[in-house]
C-alpha positions in Angstrom: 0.0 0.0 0.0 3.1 2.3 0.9 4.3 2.0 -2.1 1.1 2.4 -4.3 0.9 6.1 -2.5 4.5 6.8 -3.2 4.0 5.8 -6.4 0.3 8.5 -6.7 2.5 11.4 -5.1 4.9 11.1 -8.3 2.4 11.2 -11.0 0.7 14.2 -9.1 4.2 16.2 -8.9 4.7 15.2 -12.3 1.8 16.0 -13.7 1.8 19.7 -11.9 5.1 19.8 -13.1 4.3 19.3 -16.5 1.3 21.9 -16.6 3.2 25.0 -14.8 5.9 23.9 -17.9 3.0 24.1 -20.1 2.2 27.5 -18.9 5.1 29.2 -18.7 6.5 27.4 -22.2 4.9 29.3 -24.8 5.4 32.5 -23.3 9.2 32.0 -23.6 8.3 30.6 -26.8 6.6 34.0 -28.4 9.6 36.1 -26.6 12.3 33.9 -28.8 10.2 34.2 -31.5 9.8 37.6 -31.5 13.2 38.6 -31.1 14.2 36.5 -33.6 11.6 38.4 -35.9 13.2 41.8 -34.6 16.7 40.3 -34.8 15.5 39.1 -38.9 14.3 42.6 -39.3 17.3 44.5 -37.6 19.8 42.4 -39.7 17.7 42.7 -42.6 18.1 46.4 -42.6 21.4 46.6 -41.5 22.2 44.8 -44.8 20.2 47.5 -46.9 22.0 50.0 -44.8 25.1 48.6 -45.6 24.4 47.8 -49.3 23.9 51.7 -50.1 26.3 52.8 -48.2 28.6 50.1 -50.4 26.8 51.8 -53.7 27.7 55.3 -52.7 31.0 54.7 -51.8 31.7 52.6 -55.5 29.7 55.7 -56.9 32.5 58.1 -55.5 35.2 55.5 -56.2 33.9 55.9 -59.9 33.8 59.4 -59.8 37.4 59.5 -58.6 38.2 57.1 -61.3 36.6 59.0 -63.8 38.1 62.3 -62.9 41.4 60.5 -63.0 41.3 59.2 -65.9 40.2 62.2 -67.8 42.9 63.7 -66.1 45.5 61.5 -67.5 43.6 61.5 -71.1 44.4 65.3 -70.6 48.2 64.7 -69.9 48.6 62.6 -72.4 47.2 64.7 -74.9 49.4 67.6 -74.0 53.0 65.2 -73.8 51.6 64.0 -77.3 51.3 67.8 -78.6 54.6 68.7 -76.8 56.0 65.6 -78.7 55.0 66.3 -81.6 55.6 70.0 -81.7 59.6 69.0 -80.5 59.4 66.3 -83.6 58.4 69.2 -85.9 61.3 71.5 -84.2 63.9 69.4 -84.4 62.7 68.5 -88.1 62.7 72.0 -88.8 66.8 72.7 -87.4 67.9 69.6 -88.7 66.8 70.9 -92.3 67.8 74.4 -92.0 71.4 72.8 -90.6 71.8 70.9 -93.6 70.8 73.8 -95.6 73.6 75.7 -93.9 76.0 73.1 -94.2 75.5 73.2 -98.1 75.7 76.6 -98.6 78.9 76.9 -96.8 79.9 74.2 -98.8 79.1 76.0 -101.9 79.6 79.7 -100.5 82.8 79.3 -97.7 84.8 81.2 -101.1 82.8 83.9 -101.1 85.7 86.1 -99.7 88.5 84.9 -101.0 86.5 85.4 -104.6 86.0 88.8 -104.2 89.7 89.3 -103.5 90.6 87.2 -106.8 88.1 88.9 -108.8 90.2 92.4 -108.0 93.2 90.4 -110.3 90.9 89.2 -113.0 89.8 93.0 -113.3 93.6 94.0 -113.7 94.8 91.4 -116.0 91.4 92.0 -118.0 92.9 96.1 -117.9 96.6 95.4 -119.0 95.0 92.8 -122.1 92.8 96.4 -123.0 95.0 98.6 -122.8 97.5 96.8 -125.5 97.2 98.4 -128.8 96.1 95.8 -131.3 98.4 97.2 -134.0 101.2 96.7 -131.2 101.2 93.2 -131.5 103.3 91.9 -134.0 106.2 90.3 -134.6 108.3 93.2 -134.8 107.6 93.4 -131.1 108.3 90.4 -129.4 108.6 91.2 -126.0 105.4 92.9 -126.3 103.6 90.1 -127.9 105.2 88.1 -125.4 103.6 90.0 -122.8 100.2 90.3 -124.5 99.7 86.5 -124.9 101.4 85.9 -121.4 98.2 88.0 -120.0 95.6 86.5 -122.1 96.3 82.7 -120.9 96.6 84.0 -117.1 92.9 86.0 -118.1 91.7 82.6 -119.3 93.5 80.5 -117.0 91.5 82.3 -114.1 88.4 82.2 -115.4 88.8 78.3 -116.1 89.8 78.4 -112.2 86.5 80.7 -111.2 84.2 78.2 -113.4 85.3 75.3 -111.9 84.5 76.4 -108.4 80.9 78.2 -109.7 82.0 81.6 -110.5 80.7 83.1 -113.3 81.8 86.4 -115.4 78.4 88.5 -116.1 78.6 90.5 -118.9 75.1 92.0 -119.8 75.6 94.2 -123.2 72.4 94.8 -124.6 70.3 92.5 -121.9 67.7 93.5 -119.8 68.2 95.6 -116.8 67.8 93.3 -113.7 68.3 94.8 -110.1 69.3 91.6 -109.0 72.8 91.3 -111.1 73.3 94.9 -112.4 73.8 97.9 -111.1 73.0 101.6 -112.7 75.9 103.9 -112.9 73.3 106.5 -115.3 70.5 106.4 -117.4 71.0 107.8 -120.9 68.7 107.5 -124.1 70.0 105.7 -126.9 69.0 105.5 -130.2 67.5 102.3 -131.7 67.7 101.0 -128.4 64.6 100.0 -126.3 64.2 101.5 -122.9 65.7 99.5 -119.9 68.2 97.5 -121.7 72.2 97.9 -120.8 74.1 100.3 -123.4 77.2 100.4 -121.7 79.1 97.8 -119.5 81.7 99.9 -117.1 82.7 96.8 -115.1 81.8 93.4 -115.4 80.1 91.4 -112.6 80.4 88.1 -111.4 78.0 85.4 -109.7 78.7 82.3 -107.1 76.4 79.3 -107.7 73.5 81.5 -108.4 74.2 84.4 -106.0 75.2 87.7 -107.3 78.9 87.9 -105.9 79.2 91.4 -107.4 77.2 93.1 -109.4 77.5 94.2 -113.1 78.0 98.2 -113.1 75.8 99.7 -116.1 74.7 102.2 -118.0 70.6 102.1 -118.9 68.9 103.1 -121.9 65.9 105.2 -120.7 62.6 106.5 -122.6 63.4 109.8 -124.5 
């Protein structure tokens, strides 16, 4: 019998045990549950929070990127130009160099000409000055003489053509500022207006550069 009641006492305790745990179960039920729901929620917009925040910060990361690189576009552009304008530079003194290495080539003379030219003009006198009906056999030493200063005449003028020199001598050509220069203007008759009547001292030209010019007389309107 003792141990029958013993026995009736548990399943009481047990089953007042179980109710009260019954009770108070779904309250602590609907409390987790609800702060899992306002946990869900909090995380849910944290994540939204964080996503924009994320957008706006690859939006200014673009921005910067896009400033950068129109920035560099611009740099570029300008190094290109500079490049290019130094290309054309150097292009330009390397020409104008070569172009002043050939005309000292061809013109380095120039001086010395004009000092030789001074000669040809006095043995072109003494030849002049010879009377024709001098020369003859009768007079040897001054035939001698004569002919001696005709081959150095033409033996200088070979020497001025080979290095480019060349003997202007404009009788009856057309007046041109470039190569001759007027002494007087005269009329002349039978003789048109601007042309060269009279040749008082020859000129000369270097490889198509006036190295002194012709001086003249002009024939004028009259």
């Amino acid at each position: 019998m003792a141990g029958r009641g013993v026995q009736r006492l548990l399943r009481q305790s047990y089953v007042v045990l179980g109710a009260s745990a019954l009770r108070t179960c779904p309250r602590w039920l609907c409390i987790t549950a609800t702060h899992q729901k306002s946990d869900g929620k909090n995380s849910d917009e944290h994540q939204r929070q964080n996503q924009s925040e994320q957008k706006d910060e690859l939006t200014a990361a673009d921005k910067r990127l896009m400033e950068e690189k129109y920035k560099l576009e611009d740099q570029l552009k300008e190094l290109n130009d500079k490049y290019l304008r130094a290309l054309a530079d150097s292009e330009n003194l390397r020409q104008r160099s070569q172009k002043l290495i050939e005309e000292a080539k061809l013109y380095g003379i120039q001086g010395f000409c004009k000092d030789l030219l001074e000669v040809a003009d006095v043995l072109e006198k003494a030849t002049g000055s010879v009377p024709k009906e001098e020369i003859k056999d009768e007079n040897p030493h001054l035939k001698s003489l004569y002919e001696g200063l005709v081959m150095t005449e033409g033996q200088i003028q070979k020497v001025f053509k080979k290095h480019g020199i060349l003997k202007l001598n404009p009788l009856g050509a057309k007046f041109d500022p470039y190569e001759h220069e007027a002494l007087f203007h005269a009329p002349a008759d039978g003789k048109e207006p601007g042309t060269i009547a009279l040749v008082s001292k020859v000129g000369y030209k270097l490889h198509e550069r006036t190295l002194r010019p012709a001086l003249v007389g002009v024939v004028k309107q009259a």
